[in-house]
C-alpha positions as CSV (number, residue, x, y, z in Angstrom):
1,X,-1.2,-19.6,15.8
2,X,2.3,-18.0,16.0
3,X,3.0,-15.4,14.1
4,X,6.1,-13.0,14.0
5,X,5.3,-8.8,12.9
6,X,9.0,-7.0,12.1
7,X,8.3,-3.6,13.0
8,X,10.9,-0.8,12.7
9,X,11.5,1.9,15.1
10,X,9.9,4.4,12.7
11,X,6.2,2.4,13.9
12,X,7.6,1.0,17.5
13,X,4.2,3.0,19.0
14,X,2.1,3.3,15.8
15,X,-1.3,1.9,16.7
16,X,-0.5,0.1,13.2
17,X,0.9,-2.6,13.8
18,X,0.7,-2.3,17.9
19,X,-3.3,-1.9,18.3
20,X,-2.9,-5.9,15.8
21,X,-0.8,-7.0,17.7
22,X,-2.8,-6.5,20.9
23,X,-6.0,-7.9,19.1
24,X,-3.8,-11.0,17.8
25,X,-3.0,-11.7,21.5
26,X,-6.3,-11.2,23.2
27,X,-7.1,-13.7,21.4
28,X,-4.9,-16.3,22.5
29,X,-2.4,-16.2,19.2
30,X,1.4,-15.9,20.0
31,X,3.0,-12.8,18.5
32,X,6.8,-12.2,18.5
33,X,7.9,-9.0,17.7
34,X,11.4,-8.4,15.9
35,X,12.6,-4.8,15.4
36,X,15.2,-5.1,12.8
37,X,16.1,-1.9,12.8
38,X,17.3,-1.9,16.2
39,X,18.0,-5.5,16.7
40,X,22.0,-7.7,16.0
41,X,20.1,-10.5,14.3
42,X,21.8,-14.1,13.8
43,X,19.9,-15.1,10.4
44,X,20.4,-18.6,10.5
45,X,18.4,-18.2,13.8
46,X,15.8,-15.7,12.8
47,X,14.3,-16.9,9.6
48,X,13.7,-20.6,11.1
49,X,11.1,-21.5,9.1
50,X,9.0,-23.7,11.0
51,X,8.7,-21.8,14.1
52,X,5.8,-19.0,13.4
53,X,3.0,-19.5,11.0
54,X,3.6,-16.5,9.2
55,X,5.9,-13.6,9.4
56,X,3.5,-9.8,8.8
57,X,6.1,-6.9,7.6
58,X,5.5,-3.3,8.9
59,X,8.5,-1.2,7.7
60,X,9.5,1.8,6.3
61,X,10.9,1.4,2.7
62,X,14.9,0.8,2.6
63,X,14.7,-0.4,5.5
64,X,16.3,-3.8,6.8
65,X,13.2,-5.4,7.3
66,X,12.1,-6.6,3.7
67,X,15.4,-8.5,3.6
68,X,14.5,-10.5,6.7
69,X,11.1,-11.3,5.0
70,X,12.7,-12.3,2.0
71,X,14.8,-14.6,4.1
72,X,12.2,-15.8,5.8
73,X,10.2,-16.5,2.5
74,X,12.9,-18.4,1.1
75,X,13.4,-20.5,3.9
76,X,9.2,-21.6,3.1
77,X,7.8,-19.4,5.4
78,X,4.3,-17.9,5.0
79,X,4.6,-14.2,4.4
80,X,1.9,-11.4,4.5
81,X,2.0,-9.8,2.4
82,X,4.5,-11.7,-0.6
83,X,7.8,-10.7,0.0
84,X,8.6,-10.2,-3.7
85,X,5.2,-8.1,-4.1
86,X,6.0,-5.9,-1.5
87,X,9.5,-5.5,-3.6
88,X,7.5,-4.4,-6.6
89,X,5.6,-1.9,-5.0
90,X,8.4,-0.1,-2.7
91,X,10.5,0.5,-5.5
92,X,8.2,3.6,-7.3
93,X,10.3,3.3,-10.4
94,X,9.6,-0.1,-10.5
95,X,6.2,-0.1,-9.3
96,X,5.4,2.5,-12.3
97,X,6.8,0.1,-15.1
98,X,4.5,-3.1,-13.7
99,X,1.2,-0.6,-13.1
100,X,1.6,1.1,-16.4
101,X,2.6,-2.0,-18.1
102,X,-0.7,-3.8,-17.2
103,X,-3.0,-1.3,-18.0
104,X,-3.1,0.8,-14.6
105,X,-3.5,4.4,-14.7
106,X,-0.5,5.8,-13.7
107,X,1.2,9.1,-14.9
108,X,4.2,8.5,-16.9
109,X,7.1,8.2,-14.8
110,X,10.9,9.8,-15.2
111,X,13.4,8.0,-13.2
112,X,17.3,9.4,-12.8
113,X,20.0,8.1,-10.8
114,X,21.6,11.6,-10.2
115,X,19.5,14.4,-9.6
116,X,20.9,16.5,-12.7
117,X,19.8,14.0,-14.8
118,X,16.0,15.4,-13.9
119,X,17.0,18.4,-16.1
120,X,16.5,16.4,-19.4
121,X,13.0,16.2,-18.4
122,X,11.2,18.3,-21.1
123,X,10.0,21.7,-19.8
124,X,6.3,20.9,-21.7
125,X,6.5,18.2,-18.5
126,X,5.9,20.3,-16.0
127,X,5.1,21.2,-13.0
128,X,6.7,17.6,-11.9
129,X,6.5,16.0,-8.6
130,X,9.7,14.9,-7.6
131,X,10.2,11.8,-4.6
132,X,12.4,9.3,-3.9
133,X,11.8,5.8,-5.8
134,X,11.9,3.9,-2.2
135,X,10.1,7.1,-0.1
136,X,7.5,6.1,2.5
137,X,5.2,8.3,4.3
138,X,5.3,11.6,2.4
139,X,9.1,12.1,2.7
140,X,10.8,14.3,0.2
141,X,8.2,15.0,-2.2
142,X,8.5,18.2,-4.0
143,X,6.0,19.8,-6.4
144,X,8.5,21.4,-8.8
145,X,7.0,24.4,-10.6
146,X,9.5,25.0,-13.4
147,X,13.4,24.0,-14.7
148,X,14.7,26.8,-13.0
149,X,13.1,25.4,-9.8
150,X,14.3,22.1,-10.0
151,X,18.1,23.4,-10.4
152,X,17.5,25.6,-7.4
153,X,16.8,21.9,-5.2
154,X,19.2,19.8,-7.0
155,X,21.7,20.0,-3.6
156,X,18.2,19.1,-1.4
157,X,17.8,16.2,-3.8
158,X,21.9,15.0,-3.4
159,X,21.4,12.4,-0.8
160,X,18.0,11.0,-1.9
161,X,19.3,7.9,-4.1
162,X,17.4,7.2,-6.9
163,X,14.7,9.8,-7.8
164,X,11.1,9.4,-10.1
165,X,9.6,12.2,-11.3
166,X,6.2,12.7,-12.8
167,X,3.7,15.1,-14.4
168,X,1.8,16.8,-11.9
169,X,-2.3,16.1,-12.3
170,X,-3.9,18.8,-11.5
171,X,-6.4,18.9,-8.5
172,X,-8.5,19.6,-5.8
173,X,-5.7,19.6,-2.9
174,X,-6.8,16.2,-1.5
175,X,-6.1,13.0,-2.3
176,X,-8.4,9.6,-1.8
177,X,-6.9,6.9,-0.4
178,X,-8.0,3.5,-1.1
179,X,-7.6,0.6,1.7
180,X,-7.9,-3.4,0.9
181,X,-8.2,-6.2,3.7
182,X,-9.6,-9.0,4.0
183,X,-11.2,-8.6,1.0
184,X,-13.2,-5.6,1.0
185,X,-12.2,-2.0,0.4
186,X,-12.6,1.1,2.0
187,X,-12.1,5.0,0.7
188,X,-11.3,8.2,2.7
189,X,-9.9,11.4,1.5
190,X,-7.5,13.5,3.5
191,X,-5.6,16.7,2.4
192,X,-2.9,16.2,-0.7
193,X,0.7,17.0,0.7
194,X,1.5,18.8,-1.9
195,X,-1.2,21.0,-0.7
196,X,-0.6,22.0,3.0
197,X,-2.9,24.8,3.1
198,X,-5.7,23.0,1.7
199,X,-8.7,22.5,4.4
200,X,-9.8,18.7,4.3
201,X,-10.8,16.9,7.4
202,X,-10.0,13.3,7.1
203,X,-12.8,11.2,6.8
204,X,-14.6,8.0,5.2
205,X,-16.4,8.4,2.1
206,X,-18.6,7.0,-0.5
207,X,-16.7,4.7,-2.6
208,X,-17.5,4.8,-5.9
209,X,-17.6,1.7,-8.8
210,X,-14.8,3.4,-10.6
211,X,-12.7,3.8,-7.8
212,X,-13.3,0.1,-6.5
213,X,-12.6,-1.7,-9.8
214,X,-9.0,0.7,-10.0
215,X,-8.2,-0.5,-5.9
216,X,-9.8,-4.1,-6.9
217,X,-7.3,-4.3,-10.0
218,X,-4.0,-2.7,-8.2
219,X,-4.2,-5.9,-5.8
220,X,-4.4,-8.2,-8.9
221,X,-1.6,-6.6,-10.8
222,X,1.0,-5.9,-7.7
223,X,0.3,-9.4,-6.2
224,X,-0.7,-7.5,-2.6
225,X,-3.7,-8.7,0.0
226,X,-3.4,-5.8,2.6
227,X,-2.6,-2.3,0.5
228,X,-3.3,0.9,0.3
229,X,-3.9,3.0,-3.3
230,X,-3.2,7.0,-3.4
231,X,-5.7,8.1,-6.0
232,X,-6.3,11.6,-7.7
233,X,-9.1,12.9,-9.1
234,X,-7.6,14.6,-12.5
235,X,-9.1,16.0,-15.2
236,X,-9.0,12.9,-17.5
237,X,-10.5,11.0,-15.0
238,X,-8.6,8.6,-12.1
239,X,-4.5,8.5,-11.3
240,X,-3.3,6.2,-9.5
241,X,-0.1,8.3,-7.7
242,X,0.9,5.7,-4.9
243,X,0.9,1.9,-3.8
244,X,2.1,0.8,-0.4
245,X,1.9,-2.5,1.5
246,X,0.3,-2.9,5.0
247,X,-0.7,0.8,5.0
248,X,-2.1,2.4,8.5
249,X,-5.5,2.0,7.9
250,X,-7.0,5.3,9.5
251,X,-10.4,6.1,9.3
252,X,-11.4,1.9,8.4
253,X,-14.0,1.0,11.1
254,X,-12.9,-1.6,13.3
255,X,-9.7,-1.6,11.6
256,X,-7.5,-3.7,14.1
257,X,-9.8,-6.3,14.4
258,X,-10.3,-6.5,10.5
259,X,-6.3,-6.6,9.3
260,X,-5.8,-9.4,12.2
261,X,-8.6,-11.2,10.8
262,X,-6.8,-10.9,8.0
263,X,-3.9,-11.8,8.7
264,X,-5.4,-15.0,10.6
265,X,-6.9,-16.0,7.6
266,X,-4.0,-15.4,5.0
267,X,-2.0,-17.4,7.7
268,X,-4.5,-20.3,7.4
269,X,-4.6,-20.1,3.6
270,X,-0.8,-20.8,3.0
271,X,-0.1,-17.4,2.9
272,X,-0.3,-14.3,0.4
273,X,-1.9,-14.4,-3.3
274,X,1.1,-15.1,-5.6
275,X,3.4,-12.2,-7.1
276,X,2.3,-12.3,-10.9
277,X,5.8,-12.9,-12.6
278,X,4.9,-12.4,-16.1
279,X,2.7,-9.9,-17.7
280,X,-1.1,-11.0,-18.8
281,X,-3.5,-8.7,-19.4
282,X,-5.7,-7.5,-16.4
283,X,-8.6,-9.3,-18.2
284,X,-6.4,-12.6,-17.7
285,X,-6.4,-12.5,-13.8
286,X,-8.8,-14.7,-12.2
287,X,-11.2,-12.4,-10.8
288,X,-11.5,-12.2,-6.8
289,X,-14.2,-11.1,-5.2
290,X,-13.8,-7.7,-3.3
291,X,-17.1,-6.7,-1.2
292,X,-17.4,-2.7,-1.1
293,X,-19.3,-1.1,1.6
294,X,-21.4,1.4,0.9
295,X,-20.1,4.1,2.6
296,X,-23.0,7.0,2.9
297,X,-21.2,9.1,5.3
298,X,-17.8,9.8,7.1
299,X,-19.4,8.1,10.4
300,X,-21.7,5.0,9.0
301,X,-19.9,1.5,8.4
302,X,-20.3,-1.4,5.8
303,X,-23.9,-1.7,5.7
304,X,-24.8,-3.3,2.4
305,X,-21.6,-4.0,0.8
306,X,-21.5,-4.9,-3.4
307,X,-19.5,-7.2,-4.7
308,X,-16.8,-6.5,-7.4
309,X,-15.0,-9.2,-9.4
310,X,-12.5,-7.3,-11.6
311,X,-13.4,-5.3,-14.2
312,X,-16.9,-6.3,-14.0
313,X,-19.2,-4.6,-11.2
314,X,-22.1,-6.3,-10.3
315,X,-24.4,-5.6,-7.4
316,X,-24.5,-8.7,-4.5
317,X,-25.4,-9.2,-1.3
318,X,-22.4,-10.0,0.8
319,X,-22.5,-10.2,4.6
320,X,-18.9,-8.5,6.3
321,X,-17.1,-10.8,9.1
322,X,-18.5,-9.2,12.7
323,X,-16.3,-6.5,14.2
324,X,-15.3,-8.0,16.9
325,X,-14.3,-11.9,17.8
326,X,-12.1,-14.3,15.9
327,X,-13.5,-15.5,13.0
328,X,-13.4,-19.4,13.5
């Protein structure tokens, strides 16, 4: 197959996308590389439709690269994952209106296009946590203690464009980060940013049914096939804090040869599950079936994984794709 990954200088030696790349090509798939970023690009030329089998994105949000995607997709190209998903999950304002609108649990979300405009927010609010509506990768987020604390960042906050704030849920200082590919999930928890001096080694953990059906359901309701899901452990019970396309994957065993697997097979398929445009109930999706491994410590791997077909769990004996080889 040919396949084209747009990666932005931001990831130009990430091992995510790099270490897929290199797996794509061992064995025996072309892969072109664009860097929009850093590249003059004659669109006519780039978004030719027939010449790669799918285009993968791997780009920082506001970036230049969902806009080549886009183009791509509306020339009938395959995408991975759909262009106008990965549109309703980089926008955090938006993202909040679709997840909260379908029944997800995420905090109620403030969002202002001047930073002044935070000070309406009612003091009973906080403390708020403060980012930009297209951040990526931890940038900007503030944990804002009080009123008085927010007017002492406003001038930090100037240049950030449009701005979401939420209610802070409380919490241990680490956050659980959900992965989805190729159709099964992984956890691991890693310190919260919000919490630097929290002491959290980053590592794989158990995975529990709650957890699953909440990861299961956030790729049904955002339209996504390779994600990751930020999750909190509050007091009332699960938050879901963050959604992000084509995240980095860390601590998922075997994790280049599993997302190019992936992508090989989303290829194959014609491409991404569809964007839902209107606004069913959860209940309403077509279940998919999502095989969790169970993950008994930080060092084992899927061992005997359990099925999950959203919002029913039910216990099944699913065998994972080998680590290693293309799957045929």
């Amino acid at each position: 197959m040919r396949l084209c990954f747009l990666v932005e200088e931001h990831y130009r030696h990430d091992g995510m996308p790099n270490e897929v790349v290199r797996q794509l090509k061992a064995w025996g798939h072309r892969v072109d590389v664009l860097r929009p970023g850093g590249s003059l690009l004659r669109m006519s030329e780039a978004v030719d439709a027939g010449a790669h089998d799918a285009w993968v994105l791997k780009t920082v949000s506001g970036g230049p690269g969902l806009t080549l995607l886009e183009a791509a997709a509306a020339a009938g190209a395959t995408t991975v994952n759909d262009a106008r998903a990965i549109r309703g999950v980089r926008d955090k304002a938006l993202a909040a209106a679709i997840g909260r609108g379908r029944g997800l649990p995420l905090p109620p979300t403030y969002a202002v296009a001047r930073p002044e405009l935070l000070a309406q927010i009612p003091a009973s609010e906080y403390p708020l946590v403060v980012k930009p509506s297209d951040g990526s990768s931890g940038r900007a987020v503030h944990l804002v203690s009080s009123p008085e604390r927010l007017a002492a960042l406003l001038p930090e906050l100037a240049g950030e464009g449009m701005l979401v704030a939420q209610p802070y849920v409380p919490n241990s200082g680490t956050d659980l980060k959900v992965y989805a590919v190729g159709g099964e999930l992984f956890a691991t928890e890693r310190r919260s940013p919000l919490h630097p001096d929290t002491s959290v080694p980053e590592r794989l953990v158990p995975l529990s049914a709650e957890i699953a059906e909440i990861g299961a359901r956030v790729g049904e309701v955002y339209g996504l096939d390779l994600y990751g899901v930020d999750v909190l452990l509050g007091p009332d019970g699960p938050v879901v804090v963050d959604v992000n396309d084509f995240p980095s994957f860390r601590q998922v065993p075997d994790a280049a040869a599993r997302v190019a697997r992936a992508v090989l097979g989303l290829a194959r398929g014609a491409g991404s599950r569809p964007c839902p445009e209107a606004g069913p109930t959860l209940a309403q999706w077509p279940g998919r079936t999502v095989s969790i491994p169970v993950q008994a410590t930080a060092a084992t791997t899927a061992a005997a994984p359990t099925a999950i077909s959203p919002p029913a769990v039910t216990p099944a004996a699913v065998a994972p794709a080998a680590p290693t080889g293309e799957p045929v």
